[in-house]
Short mmCIF file of the C-alpha atoms (twelve columns), coordinates in Angstrom:
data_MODEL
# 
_entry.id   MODEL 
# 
loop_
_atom_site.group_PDB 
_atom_site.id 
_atom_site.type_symbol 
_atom_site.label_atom_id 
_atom_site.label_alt_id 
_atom_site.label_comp_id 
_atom_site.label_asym_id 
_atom_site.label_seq_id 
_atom_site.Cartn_x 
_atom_site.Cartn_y 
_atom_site.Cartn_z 
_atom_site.pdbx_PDB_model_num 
ATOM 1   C CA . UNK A 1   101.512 124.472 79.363  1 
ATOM 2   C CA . UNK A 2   98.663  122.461 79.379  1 
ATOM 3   C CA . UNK A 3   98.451  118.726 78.953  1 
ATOM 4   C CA . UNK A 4   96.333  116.291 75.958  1 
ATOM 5   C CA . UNK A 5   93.842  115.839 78.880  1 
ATOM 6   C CA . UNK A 6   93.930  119.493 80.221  1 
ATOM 7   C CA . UNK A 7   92.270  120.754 76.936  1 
ATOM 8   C CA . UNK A 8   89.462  119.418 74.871  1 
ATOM 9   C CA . UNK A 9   87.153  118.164 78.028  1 
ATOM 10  C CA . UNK A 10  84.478  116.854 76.513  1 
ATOM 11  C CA . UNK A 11  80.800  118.246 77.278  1 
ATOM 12  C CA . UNK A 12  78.186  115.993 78.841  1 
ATOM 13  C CA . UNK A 13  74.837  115.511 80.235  1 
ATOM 14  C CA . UNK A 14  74.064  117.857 83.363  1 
ATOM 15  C CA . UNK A 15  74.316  115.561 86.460  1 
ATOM 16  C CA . UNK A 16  70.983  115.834 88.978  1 
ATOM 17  C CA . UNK A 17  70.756  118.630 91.035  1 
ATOM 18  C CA . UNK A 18  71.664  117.017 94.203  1 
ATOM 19  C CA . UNK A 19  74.606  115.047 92.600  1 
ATOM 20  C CA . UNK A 20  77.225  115.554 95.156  1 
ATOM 21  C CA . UNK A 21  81.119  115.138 94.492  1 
ATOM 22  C CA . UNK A 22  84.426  114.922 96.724  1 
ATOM 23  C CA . UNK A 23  87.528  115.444 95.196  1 
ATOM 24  C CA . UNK A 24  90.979  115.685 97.479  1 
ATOM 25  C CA . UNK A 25  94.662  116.160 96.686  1 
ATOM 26  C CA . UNK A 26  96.894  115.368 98.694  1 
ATOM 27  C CA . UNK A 27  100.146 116.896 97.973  1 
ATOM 28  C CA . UNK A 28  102.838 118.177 100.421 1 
ATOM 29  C CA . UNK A 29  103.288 116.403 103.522 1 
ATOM 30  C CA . UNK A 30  104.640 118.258 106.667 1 
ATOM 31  C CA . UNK A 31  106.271 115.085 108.196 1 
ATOM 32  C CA . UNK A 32  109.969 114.909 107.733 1 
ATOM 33  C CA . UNK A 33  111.034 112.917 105.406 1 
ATOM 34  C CA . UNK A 34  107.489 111.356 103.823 1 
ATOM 35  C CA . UNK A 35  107.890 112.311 100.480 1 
ATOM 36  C CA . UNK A 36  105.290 114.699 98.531  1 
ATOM 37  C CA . UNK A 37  103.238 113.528 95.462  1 
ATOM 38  C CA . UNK A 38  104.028 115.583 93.048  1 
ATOM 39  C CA . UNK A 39  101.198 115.692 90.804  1 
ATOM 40  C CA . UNK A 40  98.185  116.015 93.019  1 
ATOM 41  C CA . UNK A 41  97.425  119.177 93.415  1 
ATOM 42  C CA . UNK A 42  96.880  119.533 89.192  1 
ATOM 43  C CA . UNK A 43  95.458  115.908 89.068  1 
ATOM 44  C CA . UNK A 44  92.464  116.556 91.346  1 
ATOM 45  C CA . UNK A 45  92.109  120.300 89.675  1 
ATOM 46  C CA . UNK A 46  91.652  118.245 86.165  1 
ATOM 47  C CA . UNK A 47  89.569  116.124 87.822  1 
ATOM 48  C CA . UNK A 48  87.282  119.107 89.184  1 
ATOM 49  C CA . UNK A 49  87.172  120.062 85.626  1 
ATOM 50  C CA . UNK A 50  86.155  116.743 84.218  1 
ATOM 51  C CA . UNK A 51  83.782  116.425 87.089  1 
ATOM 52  C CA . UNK A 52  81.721  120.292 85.763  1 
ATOM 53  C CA . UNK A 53  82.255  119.903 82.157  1 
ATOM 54  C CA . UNK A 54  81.985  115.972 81.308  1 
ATOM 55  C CA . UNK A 55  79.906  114.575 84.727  1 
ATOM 56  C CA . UNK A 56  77.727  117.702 84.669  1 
ATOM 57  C CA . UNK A 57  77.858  118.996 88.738  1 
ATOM 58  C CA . UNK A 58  77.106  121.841 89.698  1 
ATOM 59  C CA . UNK A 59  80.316  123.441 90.925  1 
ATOM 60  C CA . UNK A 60  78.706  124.322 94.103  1 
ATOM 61  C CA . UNK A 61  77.962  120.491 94.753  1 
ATOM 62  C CA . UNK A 62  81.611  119.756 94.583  1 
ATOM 63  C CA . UNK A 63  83.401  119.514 97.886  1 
ATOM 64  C CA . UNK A 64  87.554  120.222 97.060  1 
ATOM 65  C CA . UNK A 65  90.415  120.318 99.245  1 
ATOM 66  C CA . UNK A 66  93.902  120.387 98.271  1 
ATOM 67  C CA . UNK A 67  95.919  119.218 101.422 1 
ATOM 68  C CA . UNK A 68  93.364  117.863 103.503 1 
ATOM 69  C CA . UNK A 69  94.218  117.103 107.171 1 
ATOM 70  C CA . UNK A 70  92.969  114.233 109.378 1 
ATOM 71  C CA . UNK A 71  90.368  116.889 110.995 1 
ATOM 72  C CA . UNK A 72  89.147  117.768 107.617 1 
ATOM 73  C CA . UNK A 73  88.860  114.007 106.423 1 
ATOM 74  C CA . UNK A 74  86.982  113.414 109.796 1 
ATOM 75  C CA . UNK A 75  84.654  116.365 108.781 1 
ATOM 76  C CA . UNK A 76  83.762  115.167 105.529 1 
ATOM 77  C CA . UNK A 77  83.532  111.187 105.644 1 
ATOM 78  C CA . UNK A 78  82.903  110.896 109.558 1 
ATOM 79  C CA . UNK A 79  84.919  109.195 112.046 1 
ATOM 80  C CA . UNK A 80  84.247  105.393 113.542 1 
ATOM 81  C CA . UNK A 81  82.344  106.889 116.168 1 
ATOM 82  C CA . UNK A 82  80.035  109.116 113.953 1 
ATOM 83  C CA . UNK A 83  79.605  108.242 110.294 1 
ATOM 84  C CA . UNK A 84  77.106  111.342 109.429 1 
ATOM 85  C CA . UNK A 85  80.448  113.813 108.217 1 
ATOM 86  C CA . UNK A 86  79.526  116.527 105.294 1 
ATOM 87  C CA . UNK A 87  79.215  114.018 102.898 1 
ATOM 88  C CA . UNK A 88  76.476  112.699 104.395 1 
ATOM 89  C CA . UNK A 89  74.492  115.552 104.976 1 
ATOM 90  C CA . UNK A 90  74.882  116.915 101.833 1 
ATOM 91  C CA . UNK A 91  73.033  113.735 100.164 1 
ATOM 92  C CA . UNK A 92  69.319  113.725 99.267  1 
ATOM 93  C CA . UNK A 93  68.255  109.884 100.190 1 
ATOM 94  C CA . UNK A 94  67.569  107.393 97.303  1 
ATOM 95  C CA . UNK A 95  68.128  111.158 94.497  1 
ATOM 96  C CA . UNK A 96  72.202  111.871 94.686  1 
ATOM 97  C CA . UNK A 97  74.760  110.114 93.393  1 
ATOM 98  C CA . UNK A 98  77.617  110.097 94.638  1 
ATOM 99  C CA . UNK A 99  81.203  110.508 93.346  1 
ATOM 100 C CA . UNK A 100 84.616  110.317 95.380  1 
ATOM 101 C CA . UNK A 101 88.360  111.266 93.995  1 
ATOM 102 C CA . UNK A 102 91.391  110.717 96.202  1 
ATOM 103 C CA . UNK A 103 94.460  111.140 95.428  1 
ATOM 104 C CA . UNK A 104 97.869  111.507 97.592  1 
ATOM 105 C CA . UNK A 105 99.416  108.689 99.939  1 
ATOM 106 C CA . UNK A 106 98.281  105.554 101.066 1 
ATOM 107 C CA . UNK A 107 100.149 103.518 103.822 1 
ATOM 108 C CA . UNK A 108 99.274  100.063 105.546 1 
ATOM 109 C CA . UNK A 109 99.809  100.060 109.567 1 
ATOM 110 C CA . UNK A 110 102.806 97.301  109.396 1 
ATOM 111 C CA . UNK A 111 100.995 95.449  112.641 1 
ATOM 112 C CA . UNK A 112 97.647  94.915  110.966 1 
ATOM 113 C CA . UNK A 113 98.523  95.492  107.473 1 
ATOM 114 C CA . UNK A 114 95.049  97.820  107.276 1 
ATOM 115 C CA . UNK A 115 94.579  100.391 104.898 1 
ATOM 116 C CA . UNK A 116 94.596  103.986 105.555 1 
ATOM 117 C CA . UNK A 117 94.153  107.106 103.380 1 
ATOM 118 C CA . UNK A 118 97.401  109.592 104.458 1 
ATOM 119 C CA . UNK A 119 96.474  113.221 105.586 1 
ATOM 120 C CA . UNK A 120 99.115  115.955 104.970 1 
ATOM 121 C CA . UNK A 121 99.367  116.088 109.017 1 
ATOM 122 C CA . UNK A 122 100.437 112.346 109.124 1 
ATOM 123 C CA . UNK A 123 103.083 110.774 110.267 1 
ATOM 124 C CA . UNK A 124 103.085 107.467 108.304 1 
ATOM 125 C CA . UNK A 125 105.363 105.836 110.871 1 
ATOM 126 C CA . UNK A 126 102.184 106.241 113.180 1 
ATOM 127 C CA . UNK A 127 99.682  105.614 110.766 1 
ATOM 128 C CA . UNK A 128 97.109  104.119 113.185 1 
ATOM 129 C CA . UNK A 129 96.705  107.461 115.374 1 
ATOM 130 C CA . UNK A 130 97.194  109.922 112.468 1 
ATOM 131 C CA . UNK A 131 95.866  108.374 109.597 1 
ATOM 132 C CA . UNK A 132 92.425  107.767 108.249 1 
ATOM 133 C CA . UNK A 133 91.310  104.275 107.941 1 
ATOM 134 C CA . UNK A 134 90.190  102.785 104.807 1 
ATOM 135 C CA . UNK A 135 87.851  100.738 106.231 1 
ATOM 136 C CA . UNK A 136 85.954  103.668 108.214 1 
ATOM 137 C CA . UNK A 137 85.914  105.378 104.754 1 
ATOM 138 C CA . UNK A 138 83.871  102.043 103.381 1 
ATOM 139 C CA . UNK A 139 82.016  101.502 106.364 1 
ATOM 140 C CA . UNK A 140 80.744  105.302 106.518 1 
ATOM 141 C CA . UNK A 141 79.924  105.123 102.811 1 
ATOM 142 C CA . UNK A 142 77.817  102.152 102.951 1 
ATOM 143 C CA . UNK A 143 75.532  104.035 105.070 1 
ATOM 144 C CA . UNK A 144 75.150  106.824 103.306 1 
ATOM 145 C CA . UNK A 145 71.654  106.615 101.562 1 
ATOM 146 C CA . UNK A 146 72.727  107.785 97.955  1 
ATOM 147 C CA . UNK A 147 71.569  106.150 94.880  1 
ATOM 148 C CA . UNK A 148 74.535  105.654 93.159  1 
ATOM 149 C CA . UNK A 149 78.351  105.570 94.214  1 
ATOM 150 C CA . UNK A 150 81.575  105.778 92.296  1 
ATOM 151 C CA . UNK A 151 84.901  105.908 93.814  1 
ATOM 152 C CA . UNK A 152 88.352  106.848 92.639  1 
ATOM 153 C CA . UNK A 153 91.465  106.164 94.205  1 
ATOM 154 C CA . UNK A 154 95.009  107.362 93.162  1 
ATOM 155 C CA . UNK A 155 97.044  105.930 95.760  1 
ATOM 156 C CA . UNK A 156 99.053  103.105 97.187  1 
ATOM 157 C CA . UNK A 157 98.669  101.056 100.019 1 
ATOM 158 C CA . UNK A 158 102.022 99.388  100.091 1 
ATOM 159 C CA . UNK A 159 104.030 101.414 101.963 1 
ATOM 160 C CA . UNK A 160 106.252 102.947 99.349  1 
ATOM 161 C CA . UNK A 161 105.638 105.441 96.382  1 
ATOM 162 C CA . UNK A 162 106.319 107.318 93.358  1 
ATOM 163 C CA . UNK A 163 108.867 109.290 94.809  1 
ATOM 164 C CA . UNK A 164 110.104 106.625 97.774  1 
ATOM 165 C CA . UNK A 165 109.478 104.939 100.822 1 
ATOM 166 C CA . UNK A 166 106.768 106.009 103.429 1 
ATOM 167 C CA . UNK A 167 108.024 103.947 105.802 1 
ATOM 168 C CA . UNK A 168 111.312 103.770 107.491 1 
ATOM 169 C CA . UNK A 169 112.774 101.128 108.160 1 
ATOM 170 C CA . UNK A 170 110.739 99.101  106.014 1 
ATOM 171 C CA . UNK A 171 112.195 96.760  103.332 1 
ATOM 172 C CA . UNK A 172 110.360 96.445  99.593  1 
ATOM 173 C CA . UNK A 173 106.866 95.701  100.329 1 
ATOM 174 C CA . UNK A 174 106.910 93.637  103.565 1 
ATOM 175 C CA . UNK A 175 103.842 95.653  104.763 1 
ATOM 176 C CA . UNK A 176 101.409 93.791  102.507 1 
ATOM 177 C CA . UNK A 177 98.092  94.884  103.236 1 
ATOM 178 C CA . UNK A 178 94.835  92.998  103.621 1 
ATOM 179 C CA . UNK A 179 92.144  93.844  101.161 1 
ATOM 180 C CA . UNK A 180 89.315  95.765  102.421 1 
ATOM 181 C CA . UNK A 181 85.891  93.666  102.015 1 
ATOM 182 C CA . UNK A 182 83.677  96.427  102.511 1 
ATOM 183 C CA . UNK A 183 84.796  98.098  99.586  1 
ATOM 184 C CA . UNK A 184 82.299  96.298  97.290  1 
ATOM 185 C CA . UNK A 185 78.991  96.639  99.156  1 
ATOM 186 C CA . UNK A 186 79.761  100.518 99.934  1 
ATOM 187 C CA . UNK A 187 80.686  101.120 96.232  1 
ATOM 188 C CA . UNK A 188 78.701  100.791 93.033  1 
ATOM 189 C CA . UNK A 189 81.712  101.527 90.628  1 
ATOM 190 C CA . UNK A 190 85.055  101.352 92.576  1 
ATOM 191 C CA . UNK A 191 88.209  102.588 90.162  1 
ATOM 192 C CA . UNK A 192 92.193  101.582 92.327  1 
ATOM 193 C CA . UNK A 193 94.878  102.689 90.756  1 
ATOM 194 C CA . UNK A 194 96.985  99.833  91.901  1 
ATOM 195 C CA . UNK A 195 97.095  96.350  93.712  1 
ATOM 196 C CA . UNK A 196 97.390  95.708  96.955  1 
ATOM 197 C CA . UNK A 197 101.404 95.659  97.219  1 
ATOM 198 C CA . UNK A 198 102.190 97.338  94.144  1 
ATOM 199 C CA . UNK A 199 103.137 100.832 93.658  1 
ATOM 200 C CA . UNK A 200 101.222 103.727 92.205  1 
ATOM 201 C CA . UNK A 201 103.207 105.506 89.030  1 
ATOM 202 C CA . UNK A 202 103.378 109.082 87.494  1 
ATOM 203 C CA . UNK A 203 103.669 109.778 84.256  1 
ATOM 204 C CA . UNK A 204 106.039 112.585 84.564  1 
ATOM 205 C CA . UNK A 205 105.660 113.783 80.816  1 
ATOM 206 C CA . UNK A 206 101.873 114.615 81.354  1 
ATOM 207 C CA . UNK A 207 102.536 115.903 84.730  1 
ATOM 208 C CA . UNK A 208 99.757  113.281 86.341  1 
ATOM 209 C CA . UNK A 209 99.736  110.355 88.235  1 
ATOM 210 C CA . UNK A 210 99.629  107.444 85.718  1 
ATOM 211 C CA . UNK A 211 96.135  105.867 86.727  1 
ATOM 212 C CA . UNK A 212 94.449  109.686 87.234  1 
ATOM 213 C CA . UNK A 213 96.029  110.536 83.437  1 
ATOM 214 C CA . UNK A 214 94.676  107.189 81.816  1 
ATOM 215 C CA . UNK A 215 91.354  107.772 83.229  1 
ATOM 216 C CA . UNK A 216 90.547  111.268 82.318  1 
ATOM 217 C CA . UNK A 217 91.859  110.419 78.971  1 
ATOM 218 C CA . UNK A 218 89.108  107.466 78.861  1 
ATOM 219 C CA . UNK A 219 86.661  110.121 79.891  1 
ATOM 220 C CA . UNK A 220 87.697  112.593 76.999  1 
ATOM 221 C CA . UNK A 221 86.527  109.794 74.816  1 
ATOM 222 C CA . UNK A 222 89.541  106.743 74.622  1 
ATOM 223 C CA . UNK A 223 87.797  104.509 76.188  1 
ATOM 224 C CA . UNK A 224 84.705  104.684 74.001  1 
ATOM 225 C CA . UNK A 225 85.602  102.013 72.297  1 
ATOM 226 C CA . UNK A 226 81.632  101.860 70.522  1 
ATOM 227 C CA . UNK A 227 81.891  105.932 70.077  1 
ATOM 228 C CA . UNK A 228 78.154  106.156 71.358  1 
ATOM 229 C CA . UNK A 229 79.311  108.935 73.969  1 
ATOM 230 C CA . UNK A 230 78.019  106.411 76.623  1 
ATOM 231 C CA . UNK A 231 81.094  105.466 78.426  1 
ATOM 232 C CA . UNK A 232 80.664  102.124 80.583  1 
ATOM 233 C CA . UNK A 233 81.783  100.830 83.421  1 
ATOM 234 C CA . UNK A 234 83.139  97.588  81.053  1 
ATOM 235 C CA . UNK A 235 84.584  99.934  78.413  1 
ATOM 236 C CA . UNK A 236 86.382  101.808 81.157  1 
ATOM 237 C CA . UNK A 237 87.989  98.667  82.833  1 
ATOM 238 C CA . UNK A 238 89.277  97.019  79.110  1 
ATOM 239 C CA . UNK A 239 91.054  100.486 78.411  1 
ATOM 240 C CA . UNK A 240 92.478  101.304 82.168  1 
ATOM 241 C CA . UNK A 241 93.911  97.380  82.034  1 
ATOM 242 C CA . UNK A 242 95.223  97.777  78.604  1 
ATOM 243 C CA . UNK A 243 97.115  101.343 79.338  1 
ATOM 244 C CA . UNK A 244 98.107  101.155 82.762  1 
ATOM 245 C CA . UNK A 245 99.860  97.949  83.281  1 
ATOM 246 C CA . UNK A 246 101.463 98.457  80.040  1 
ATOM 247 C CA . UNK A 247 102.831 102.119 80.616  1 
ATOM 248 C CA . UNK A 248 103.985 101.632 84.035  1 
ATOM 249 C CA . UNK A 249 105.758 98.883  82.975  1 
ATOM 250 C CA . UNK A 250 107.694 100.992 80.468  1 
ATOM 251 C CA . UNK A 251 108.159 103.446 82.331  1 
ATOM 252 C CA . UNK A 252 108.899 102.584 85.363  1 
ATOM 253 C CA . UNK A 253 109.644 98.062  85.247  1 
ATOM 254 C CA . UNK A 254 106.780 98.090  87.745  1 
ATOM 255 C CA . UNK A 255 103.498 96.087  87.710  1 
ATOM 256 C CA . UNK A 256 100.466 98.452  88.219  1 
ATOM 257 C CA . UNK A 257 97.822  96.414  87.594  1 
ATOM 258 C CA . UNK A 258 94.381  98.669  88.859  1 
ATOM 259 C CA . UNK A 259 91.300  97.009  90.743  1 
ATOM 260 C CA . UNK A 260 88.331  97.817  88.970  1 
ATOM 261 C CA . UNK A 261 84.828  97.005  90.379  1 
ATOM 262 C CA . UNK A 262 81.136  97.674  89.005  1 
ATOM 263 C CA . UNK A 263 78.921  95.958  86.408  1 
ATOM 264 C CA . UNK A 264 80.331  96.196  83.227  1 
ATOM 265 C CA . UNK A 265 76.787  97.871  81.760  1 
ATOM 266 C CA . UNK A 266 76.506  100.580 84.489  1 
ATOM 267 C CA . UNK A 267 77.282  103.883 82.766  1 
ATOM 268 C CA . UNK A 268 80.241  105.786 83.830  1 
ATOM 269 C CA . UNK A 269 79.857  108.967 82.034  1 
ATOM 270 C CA . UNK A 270 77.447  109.922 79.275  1 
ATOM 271 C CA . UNK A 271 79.146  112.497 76.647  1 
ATOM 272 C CA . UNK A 272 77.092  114.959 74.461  1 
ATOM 273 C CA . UNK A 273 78.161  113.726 70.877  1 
# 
């Protein structure tokens, strides 16, 4: 049955018409033992829905996958060596925006303690040769001539998860990651669901991820705090940091504190009333 967030999606105003959108789930994981996320698969469906009905894209502007592979990463964002993937192409210069959903695994390569996004085909133990690199993800984007950006990531980057540890071997969090400077310049609104070192939750009774649920409901209209269907960037941070640290914390004893980045007066979403 379907979920608070799942029904009532709010219209809103149509975005451009060469708006283009990325939205992956990343779900089941074909390395042995790296456990799956459960929730991915319907969280980035929701999110497809939000992105039609509340953001306005035309469906055929949205680029989904559900289980993407490193090959199919590569294809859409670019690799180090070539940063003009589909996303790229698809963009009219200085007339798109821009908008980018991930969720699924995360893992930090335990030498360098860099960020990488984890394809289904991964093995996390090898993240460095399977994995996609967080900072080729920024670096790509910042070259990509779109006029705005907004970026959404459901996922850890401490090594462990909502269903266990990634890595073997590997005690609590001693993989602490570095934080990715690039992130700012190549983003104009950046939305992580956690820090650095902390862990990403669920919230099992809403079947979603815990950052992904909170969100969506701030889109449906929560986090309107001034009801003037304009959703900001500043209304969106006050209610993510007032729901998520507190619900993770009760329902799980972890911190999840999300990093939220933009100016506070840059619209987010903008609801018909």
């Amino acid at each position: 049955s379907a979920t608070d967030i799942e029904t009532n999606i709010p219209s809103g105003k149509t975005a451009g018409t060469y708006d283009i959108a990325v939205v992956i789930g990343n779900s089941s994981y074909s390395t042995a033992g790296t456990p799956n996320v459960d929730y991915a698969l319907r969280d980035a469906q929701t999110m497809k829905q939000y992105l039609i009905k509340s953001f306005g894209y035309d469906p055929a502007n949205i680029i989904y996958l559900e289980n993407a592979t490193l090959t199919k990463l590569n294809e859409i964002f670019g690799t180090s060596d070539d940063y003009q993937g589909k996303l790229y192409k698809w963009v009219k210069p200085g007339q798109s925006n821009i908008f980018i959903y991930y969720v699924g695994h995360g893992a930090p390569d335990q030498q360098t303690g860099e960020g990488y996004f984890v394809p289904v085909d991964a093995n996390p133990q090898y993240i460095r040769t399977s994995g996609y690199k967080l900072s080729t993800f920024y670096e790509n984007l910042s070259r990509i001539p779109a006029a705005k950006k907004t970026v959404v990531i459901d996922a850890c980057f401490s090594g462990s998860s909502a269903n266990g540890q990634l890595l073997k071997g590997v005690s609590g969090l001693t993989a602490r990651l570095k934080t990715e400077p690039k992130a700012t310049v190549a983003t104009d609104l950046l939305f992580t669901s956690a820090g650095m070192d902390q862990v990403a939750g669920w919230y099992p009774e809403k079947r979603h991820s815990l950052f992904t649920y909170f969100f969506l409901k701030g889109v449906q209209g929560a986090a309107d705090s001034n009801k003037d269907g304009r959703i900001t960037m500043g209304e969106m941070k006050v209610w993510l940091n007032d729901q998520v640290p507190y619900m993770a914390r009760r329902l799980t004893g972890n911190e999840q504190q999300p990093v939220l980045i933009g100016k506070d007066d840059d619209a987010l979403v903008i609801l018909s009333r």
